[in-house]
PDB file of N, CA, C and O in Angstrom:
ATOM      1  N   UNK A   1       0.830  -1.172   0.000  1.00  0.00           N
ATOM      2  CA  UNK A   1       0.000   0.000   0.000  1.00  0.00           C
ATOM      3  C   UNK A   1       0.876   1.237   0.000  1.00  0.00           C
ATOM      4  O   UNK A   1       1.430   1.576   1.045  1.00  0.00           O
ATOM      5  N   UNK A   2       1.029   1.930  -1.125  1.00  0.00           N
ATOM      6  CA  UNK A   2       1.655   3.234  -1.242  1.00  0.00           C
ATOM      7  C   UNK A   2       1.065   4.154  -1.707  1.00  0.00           C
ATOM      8  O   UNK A   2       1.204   4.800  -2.745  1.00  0.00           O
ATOM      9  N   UNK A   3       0.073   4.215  -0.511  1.00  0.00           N
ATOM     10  CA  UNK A   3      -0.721   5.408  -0.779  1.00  0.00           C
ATOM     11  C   UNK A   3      -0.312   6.524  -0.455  1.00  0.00           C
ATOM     12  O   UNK A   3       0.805   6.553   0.062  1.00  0.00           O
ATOM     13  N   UNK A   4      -0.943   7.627  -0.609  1.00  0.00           N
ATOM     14  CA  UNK A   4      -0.479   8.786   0.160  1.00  0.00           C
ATOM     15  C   UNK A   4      -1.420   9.016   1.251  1.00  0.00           C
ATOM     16  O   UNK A   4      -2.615   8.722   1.280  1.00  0.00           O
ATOM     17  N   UNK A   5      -0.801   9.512   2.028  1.00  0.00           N
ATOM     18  CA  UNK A   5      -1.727   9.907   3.602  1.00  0.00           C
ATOM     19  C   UNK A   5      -3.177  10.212   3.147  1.00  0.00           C
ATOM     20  O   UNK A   5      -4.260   9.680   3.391  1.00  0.00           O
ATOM     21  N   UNK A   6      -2.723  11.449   2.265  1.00  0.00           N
ATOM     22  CA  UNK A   6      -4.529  12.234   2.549  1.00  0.00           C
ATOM     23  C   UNK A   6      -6.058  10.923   1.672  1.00  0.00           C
ATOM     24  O   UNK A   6      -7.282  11.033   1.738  1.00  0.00           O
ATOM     25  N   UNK A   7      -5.090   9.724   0.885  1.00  0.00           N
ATOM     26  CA  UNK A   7      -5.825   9.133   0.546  1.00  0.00           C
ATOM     27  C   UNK A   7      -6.586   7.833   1.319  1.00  0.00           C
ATOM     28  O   UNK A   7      -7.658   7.255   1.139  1.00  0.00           O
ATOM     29  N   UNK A   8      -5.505   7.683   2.243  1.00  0.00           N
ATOM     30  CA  UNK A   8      -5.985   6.721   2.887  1.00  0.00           C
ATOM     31  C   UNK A   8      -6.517   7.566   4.446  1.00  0.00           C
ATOM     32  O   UNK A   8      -7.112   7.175   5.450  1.00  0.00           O
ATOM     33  N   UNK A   9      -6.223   8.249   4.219  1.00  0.00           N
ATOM     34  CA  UNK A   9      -7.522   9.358   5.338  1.00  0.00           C
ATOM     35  C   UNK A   9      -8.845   9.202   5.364  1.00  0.00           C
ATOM     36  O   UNK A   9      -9.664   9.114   6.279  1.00  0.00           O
ATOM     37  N   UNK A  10      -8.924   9.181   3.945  1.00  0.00           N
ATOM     38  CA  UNK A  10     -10.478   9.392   2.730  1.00  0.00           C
ATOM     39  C   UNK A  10     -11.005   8.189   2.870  1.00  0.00           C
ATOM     40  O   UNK A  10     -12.179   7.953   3.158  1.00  0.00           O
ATOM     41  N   UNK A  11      -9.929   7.210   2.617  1.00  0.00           N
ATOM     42  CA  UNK A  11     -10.366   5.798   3.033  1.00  0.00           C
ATOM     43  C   UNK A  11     -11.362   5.408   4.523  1.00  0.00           C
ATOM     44  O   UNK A  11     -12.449   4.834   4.574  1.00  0.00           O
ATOM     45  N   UNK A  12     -10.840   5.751   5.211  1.00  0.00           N
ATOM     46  CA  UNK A  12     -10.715   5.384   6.823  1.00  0.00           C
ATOM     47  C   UNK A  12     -12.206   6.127   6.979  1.00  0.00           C
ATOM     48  O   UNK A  12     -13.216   5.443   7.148  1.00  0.00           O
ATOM     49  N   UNK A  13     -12.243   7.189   6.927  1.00  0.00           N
ATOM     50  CA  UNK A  13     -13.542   8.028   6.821  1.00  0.00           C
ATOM     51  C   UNK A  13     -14.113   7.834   6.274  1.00  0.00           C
ATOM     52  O   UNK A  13     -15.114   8.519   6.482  1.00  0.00           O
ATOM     53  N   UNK A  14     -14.289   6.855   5.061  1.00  0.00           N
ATOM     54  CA  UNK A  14     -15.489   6.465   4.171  1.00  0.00           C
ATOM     55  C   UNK A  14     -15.744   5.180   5.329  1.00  0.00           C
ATOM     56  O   UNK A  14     -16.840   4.929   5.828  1.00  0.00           O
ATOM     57  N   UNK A  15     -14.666   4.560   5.575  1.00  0.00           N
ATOM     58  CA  UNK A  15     -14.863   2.997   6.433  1.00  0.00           C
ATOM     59  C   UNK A  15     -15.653   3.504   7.564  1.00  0.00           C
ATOM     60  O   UNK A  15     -16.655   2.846   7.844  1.00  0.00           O
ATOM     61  N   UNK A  16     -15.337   4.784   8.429  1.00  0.00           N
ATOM     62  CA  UNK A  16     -16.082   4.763   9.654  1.00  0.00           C
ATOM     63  C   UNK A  16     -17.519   5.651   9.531  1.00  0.00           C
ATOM     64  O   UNK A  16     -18.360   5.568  10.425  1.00  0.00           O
ATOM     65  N   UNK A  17     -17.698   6.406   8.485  1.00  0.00           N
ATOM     66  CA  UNK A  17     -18.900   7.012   7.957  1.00  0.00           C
ATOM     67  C   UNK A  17     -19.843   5.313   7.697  1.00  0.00           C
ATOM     68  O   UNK A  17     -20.831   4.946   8.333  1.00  0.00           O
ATOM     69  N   UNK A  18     -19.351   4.789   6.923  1.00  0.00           N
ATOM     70  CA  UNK A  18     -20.017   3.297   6.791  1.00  0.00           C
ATOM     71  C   UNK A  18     -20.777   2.357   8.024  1.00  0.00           C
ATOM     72  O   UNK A  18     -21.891   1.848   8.148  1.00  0.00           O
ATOM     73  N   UNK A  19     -19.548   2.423   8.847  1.00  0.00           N
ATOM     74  CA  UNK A  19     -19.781   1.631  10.432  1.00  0.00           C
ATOM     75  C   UNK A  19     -21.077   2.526  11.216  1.00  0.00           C
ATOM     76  O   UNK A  19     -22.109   2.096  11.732  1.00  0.00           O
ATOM     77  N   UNK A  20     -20.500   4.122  11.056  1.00  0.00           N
ATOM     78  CA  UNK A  20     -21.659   4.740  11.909  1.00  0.00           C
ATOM     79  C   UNK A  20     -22.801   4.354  11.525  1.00  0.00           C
ATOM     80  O   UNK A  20     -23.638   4.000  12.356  1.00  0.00           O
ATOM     81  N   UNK A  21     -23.109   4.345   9.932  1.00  0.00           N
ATOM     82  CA  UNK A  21     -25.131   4.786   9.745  1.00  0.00           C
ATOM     83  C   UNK A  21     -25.199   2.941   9.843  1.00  0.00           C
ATOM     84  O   UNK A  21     -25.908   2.526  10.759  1.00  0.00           O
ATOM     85  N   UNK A  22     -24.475   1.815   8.916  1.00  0.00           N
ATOM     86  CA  UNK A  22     -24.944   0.848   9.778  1.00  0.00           C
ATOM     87  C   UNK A  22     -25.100   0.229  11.570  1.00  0.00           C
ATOM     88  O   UNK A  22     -25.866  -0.612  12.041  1.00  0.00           O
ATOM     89  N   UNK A  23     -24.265   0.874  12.074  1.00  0.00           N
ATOM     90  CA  UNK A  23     -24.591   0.483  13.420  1.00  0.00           C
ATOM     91  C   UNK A  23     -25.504   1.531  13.866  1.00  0.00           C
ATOM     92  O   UNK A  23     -25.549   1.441  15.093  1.00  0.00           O
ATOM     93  N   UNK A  24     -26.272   2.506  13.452  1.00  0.00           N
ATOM     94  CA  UNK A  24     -27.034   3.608  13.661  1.00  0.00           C
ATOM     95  C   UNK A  24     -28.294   2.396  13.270  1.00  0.00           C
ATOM     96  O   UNK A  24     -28.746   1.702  14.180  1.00  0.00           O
ATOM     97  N   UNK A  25     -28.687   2.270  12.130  1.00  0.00           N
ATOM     98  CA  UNK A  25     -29.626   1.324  11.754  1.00  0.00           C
ATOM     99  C   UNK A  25     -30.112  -0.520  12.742  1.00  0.00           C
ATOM    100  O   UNK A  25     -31.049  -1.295  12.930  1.00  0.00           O
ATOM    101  N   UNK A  26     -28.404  -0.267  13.115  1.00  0.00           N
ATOM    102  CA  UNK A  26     -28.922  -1.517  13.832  1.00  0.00           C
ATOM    103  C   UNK A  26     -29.517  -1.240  15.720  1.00  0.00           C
ATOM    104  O   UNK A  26     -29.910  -2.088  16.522  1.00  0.00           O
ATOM    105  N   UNK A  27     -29.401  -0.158  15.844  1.00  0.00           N
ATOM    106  CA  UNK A  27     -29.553   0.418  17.290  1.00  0.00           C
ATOM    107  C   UNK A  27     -31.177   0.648  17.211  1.00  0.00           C
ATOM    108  O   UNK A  27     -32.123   0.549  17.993  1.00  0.00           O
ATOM    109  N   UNK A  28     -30.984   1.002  15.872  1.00  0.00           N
ATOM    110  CA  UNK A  28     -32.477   1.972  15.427  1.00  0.00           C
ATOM    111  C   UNK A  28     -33.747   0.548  15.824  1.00  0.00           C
ATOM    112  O   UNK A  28     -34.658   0.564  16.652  1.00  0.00           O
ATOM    113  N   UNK A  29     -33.216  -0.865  14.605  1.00  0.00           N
ATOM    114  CA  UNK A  29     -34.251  -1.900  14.825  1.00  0.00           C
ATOM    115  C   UNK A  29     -34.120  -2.589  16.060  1.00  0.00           C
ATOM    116  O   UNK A  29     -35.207  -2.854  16.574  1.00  0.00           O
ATOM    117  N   UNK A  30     -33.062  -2.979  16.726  1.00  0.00           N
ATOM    118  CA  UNK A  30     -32.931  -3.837  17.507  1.00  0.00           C
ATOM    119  C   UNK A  30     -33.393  -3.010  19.052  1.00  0.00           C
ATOM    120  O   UNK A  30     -33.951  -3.697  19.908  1.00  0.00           O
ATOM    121  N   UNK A  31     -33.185  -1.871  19.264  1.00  0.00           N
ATOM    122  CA  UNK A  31     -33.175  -1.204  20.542  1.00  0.00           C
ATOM    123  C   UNK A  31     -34.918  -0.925  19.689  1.00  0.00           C
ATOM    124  O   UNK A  31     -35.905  -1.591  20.004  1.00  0.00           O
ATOM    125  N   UNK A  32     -34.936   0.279  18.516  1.00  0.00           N
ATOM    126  CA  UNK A  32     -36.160   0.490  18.747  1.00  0.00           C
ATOM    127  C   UNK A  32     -37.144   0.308  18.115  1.00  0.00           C
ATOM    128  O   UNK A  32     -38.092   1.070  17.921  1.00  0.00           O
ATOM    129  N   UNK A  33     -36.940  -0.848  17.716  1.00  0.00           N
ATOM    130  CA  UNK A  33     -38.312  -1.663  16.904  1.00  0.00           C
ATOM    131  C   UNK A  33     -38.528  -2.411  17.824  1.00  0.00           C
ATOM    132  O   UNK A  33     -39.688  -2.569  18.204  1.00  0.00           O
ATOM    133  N   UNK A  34     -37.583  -3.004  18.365  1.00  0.00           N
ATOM    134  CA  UNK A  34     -37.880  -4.445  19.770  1.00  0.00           C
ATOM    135  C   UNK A  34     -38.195  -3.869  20.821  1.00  0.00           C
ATOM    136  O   UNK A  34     -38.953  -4.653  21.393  1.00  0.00           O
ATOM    137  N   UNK A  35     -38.045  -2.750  21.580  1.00  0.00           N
ATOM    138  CA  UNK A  35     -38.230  -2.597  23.164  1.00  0.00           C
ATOM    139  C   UNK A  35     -39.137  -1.145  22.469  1.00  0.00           C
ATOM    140  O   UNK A  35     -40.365  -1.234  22.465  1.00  0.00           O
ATOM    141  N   UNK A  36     -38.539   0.037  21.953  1.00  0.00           N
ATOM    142  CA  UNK A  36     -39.190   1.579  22.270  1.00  0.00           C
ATOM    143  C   UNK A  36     -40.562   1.509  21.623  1.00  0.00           C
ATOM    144  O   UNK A  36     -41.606   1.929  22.122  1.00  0.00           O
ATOM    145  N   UNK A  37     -40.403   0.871  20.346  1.00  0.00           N
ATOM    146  CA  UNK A  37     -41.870   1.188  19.748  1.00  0.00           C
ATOM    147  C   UNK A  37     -42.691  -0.079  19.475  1.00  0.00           C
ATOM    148  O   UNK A  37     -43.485  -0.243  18.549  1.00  0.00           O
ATOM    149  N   UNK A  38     -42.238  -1.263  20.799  1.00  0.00           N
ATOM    150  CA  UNK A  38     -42.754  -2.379  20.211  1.00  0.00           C
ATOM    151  C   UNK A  38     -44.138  -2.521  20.413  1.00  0.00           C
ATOM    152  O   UNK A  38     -44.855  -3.135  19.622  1.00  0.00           O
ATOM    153  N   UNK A  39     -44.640  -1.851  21.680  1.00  0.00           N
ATOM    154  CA  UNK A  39     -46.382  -1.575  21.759  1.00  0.00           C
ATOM    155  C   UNK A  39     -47.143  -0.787  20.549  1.00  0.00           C
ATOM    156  O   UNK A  39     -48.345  -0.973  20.361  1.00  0.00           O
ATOM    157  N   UNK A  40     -46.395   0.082  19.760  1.00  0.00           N
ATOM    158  CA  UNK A  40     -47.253   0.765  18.517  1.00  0.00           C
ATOM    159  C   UNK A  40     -47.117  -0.715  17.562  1.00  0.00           C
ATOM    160  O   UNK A  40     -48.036  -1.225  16.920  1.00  0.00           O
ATOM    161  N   UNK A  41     -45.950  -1.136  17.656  1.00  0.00           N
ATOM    162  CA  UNK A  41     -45.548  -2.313  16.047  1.00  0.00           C
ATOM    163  C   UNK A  41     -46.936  -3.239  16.490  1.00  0.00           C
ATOM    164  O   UNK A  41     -47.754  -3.563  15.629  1.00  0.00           O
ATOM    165  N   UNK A  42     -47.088  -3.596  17.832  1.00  0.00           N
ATOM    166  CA  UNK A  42     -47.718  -4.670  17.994  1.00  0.00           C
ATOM    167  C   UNK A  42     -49.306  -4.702  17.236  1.00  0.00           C
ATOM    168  O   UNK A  42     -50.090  -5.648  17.170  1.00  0.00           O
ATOM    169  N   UNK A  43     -49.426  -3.509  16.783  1.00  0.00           N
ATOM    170  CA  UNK A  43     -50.615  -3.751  16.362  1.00  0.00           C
ATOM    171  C   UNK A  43     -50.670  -4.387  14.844  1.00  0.00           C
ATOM    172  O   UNK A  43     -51.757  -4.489  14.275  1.00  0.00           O
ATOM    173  N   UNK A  44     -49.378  -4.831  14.183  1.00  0.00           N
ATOM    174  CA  UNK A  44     -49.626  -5.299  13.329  1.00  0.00           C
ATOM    175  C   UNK A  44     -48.927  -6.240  13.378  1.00  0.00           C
ATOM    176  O   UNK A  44     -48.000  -6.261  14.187  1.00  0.00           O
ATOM    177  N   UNK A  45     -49.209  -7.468  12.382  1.00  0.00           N
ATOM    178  CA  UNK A  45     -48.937  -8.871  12.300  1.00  0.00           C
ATOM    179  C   UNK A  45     -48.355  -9.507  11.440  1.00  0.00           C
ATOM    180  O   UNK A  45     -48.918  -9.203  10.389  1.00  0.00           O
ATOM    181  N   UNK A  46     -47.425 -10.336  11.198  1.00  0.00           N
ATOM    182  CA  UNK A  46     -45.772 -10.740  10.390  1.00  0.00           C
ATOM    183  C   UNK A  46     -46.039 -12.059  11.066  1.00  0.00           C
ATOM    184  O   UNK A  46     -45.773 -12.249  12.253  1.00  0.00           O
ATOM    185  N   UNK A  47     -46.517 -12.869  10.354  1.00  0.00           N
ATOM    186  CA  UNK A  47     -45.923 -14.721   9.876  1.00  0.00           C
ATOM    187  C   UNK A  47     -46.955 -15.026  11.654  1.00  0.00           C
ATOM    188  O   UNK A  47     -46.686 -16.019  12.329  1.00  0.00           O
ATOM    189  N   UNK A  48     -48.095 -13.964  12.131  1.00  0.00           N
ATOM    190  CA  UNK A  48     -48.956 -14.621  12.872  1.00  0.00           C
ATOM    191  C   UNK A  48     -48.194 -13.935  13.709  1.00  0.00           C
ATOM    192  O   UNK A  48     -48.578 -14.497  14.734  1.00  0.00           O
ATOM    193  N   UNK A  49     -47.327 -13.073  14.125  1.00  0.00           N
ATOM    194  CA  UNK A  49     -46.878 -12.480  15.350  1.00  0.00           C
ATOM    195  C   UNK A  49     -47.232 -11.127  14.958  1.00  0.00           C
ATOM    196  O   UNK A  49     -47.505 -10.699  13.837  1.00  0.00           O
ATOM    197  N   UNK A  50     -47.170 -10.396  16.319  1.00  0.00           N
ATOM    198  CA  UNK A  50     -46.862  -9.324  16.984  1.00  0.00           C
ATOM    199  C   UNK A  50     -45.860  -9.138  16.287  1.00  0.00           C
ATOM    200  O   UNK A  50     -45.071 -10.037  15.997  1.00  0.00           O
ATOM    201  N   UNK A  51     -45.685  -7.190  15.692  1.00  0.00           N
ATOM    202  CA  UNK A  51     -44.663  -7.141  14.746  1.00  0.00           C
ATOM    203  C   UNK A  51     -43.709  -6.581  15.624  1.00  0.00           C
ATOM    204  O   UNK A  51     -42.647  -6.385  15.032  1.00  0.00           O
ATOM    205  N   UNK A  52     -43.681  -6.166  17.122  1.00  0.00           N
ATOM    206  CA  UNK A  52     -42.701  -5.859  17.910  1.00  0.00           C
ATOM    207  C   UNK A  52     -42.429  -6.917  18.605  1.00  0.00           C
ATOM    208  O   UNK A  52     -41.206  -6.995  18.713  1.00  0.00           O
ATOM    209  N   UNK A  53     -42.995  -7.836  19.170  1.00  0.00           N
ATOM    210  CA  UNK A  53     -42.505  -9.132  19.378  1.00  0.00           C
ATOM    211  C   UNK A  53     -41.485  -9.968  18.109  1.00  0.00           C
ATOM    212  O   UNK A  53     -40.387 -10.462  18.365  1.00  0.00           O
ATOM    213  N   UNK A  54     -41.891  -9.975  17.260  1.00  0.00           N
ATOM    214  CA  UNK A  54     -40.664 -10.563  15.878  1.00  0.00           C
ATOM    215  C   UNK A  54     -39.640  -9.989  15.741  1.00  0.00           C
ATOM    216  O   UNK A  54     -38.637 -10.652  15.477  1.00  0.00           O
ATOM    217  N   UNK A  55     -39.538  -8.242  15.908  1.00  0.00           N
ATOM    218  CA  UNK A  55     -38.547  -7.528  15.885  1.00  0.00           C
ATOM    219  C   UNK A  55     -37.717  -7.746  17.637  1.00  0.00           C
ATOM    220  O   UNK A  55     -36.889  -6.969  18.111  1.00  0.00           O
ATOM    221  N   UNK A  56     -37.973  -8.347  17.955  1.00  0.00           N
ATOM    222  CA  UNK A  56     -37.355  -8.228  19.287  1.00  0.00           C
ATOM    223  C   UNK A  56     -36.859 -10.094  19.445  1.00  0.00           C
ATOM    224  O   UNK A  56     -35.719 -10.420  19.775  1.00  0.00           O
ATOM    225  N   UNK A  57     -37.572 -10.746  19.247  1.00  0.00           N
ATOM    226  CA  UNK A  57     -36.969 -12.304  18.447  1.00  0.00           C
ATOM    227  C   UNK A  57     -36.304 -12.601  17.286  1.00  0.00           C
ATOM    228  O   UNK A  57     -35.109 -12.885  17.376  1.00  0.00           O
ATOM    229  N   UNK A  58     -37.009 -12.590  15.870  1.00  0.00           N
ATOM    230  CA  UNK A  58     -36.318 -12.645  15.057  1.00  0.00           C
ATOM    231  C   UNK A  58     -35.932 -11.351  14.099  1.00  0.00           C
ATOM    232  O   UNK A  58     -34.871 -11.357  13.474  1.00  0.00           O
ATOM    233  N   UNK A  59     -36.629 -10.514  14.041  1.00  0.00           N
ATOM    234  CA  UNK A  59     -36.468  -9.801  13.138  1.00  0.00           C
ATOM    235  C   UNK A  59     -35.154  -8.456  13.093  1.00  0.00           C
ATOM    236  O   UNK A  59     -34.755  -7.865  12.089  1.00  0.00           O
ATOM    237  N   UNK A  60     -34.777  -8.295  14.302  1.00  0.00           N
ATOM    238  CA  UNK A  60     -33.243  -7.650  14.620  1.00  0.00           C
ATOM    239  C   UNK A  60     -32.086  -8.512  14.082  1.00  0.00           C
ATOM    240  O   UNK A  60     -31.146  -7.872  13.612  1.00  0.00           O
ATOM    241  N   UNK A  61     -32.002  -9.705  14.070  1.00  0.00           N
ATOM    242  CA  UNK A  61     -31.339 -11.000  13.830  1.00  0.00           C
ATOM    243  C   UNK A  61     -30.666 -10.892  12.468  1.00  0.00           C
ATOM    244  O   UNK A  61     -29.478 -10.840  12.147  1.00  0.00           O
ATOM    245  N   UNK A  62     -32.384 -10.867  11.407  1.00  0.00           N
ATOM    246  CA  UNK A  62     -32.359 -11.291  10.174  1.00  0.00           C
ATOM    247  C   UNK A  62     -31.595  -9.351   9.687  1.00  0.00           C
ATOM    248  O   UNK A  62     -30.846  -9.325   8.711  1.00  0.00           O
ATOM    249  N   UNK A  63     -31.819  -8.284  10.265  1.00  0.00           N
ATOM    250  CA  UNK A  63     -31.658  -6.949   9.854  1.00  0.00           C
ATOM    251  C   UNK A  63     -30.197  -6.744  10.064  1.00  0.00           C
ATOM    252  O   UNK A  63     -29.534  -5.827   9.580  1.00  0.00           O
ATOM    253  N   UNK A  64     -29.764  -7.706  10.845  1.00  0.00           N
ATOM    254  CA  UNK A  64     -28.240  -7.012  11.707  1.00  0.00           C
ATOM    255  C   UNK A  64     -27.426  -8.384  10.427  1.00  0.00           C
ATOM    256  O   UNK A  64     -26.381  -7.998   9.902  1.00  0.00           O
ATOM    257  N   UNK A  65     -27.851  -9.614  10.079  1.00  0.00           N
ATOM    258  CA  UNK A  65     -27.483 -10.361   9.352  1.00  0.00           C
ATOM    259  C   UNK A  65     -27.508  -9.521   7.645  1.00  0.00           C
ATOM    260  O   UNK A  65     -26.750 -10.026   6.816  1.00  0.00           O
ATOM    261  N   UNK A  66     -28.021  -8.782   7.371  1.00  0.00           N
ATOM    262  CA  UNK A  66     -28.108  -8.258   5.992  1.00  0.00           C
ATOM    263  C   UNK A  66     -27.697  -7.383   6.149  1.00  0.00           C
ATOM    264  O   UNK A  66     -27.389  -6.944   5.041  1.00  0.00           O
ATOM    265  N   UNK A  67     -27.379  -6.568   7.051  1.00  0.00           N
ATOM    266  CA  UNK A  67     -26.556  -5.535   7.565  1.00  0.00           C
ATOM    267  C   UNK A  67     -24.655  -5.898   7.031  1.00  0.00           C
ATOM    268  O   UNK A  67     -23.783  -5.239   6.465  1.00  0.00           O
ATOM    269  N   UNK A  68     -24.736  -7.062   7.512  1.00  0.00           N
ATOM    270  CA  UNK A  68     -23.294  -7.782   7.480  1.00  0.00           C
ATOM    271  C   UNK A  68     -23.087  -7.570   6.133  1.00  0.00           C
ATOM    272  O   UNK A  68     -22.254  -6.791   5.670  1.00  0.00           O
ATOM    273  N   UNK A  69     -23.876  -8.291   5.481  1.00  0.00           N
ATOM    274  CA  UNK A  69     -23.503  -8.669   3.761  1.00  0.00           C
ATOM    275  C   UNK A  69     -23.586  -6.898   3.026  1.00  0.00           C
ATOM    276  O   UNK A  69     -22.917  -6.281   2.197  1.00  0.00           O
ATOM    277  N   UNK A  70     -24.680  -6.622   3.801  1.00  0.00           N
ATOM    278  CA  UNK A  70     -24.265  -4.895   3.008  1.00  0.00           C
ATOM    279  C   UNK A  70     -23.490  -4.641   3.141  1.00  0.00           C
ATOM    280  O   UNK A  70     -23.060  -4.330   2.031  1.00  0.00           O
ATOM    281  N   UNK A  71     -22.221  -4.372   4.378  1.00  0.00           N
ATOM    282  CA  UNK A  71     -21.345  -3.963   4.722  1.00  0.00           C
ATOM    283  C   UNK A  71     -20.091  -4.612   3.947  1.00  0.00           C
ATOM    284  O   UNK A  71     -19.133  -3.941   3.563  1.00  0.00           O
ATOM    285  N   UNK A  72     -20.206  -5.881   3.781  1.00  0.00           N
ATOM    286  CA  UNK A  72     -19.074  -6.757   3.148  1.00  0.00           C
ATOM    287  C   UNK A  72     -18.810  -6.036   1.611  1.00  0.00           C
ATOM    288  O   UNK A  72     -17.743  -5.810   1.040  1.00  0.00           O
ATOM    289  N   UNK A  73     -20.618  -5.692   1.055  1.00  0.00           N
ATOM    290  CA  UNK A  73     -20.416  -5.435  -0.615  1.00  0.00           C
ATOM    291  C   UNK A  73     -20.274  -4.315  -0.864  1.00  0.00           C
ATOM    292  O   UNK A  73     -20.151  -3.974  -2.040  1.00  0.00           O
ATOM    293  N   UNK A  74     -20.245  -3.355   0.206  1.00  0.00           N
ATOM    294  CA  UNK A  74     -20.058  -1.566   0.056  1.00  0.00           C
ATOM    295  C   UNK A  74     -18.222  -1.572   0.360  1.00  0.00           C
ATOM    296  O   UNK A  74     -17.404  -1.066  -0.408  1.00  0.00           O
ATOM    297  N   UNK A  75     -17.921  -2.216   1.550  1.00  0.00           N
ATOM    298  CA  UNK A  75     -16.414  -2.043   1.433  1.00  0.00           C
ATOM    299  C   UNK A  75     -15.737  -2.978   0.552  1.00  0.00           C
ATOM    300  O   UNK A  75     -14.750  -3.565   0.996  1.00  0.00           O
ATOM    301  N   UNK A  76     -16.193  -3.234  -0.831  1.00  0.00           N
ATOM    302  CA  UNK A  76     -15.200  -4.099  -1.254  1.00  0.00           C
ATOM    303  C   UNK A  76     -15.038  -2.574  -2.482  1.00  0.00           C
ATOM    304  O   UNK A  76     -14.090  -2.026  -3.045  1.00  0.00           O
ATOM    305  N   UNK A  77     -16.382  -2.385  -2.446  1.00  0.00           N
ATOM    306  CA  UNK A  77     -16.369  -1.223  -3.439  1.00  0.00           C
ATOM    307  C   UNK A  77     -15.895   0.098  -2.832  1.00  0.00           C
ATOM    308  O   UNK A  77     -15.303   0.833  -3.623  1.00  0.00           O
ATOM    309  N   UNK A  78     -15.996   0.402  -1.969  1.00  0.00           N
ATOM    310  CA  UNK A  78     -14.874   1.702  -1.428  1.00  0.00           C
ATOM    311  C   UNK A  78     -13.576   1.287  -1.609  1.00  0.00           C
ATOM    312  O   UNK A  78     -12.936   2.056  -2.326  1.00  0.00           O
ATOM    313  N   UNK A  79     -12.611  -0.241  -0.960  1.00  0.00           N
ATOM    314  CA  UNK A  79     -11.747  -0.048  -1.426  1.00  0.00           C
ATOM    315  C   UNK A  79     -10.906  -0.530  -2.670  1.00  0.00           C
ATOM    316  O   UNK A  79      -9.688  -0.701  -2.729  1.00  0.00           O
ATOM    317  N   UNK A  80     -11.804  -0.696  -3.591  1.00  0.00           N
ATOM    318  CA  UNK A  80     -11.739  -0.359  -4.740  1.00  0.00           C
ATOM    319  C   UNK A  80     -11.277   0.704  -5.170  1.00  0.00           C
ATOM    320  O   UNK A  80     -10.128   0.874  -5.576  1.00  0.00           O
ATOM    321  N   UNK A  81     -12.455   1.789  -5.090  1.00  0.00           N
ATOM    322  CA  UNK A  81     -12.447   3.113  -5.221  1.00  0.00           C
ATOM    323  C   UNK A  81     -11.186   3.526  -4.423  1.00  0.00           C
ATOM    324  O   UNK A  81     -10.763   4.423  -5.153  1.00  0.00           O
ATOM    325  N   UNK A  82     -10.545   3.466  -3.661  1.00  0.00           N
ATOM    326  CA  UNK A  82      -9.107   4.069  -2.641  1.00  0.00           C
ATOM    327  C   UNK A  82      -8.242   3.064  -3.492  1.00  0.00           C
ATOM    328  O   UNK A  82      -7.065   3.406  -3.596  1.00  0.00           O
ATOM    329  N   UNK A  83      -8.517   2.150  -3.982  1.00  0.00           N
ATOM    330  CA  UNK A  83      -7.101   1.079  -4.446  1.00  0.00           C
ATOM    331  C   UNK A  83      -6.573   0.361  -3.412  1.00  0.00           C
ATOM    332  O   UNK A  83      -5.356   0.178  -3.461  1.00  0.00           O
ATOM    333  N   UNK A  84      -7.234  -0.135  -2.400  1.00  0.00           N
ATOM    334  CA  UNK A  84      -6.778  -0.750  -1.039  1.00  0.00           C
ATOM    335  C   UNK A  84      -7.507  -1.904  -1.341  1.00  0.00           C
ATOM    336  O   UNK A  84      -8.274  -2.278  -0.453  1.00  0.00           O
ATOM    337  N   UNK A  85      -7.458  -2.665  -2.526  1.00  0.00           N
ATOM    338  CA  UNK A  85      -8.041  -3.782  -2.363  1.00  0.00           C
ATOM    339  C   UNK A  85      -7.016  -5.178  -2.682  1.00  0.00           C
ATOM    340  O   UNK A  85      -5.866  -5.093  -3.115  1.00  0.00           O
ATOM    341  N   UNK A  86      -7.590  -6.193  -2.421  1.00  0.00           N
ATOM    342  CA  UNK A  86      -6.924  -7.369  -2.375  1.00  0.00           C
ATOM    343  C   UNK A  86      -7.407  -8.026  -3.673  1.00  0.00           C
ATOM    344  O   UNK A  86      -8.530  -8.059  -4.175  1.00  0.00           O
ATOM    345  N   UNK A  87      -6.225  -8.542  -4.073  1.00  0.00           N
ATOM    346  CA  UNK A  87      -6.372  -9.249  -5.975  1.00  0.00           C
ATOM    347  C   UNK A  87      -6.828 -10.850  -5.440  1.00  0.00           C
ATOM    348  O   UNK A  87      -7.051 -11.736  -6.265  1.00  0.00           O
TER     349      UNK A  87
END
């Protein structure tokens, strides 16, 4: 890697701009789809459940799991874009 500083700056800050809004998203379903707003969700119904009950069992699970794979296919393409990638 012979980058220059200010590029792999750009890098690092695209990587932790990335981490924030997904772990922002996962705070968002798991804290407040499952516990803050699970009495409003509950009034509607997903596979015969309570839709704040699912979000608080399965449905944080399956969001924080697609979360992963987003994350895997956005940083392959940032470091792409920086040239920090692996052949």
């Amino acid at each position: 890697m012979s980058q220059p500083n200010g590029k792999l700056a750009e890098y690092w800050r695209a990587n932790l701009r990335l981490m924030a809004i997904l772990l922002a998203i996962w705070f968002i379903v798991s804290f407040g789809a499952g516990i803050l707003f699970a009495d409003a969700l509950d009034s509607i119904r997903i596979f015969g459940f309570k839709l704040g009950f699912f979000f608080a069992q399965q449905g944080a699970i399956y969001v924080f799991v697609g979360l992963i794979f987003f994350y895997a296919w956005r940083m392959n393409q940032i470091e792409r874009h920086y040239d920090v990638h692996e052949e």
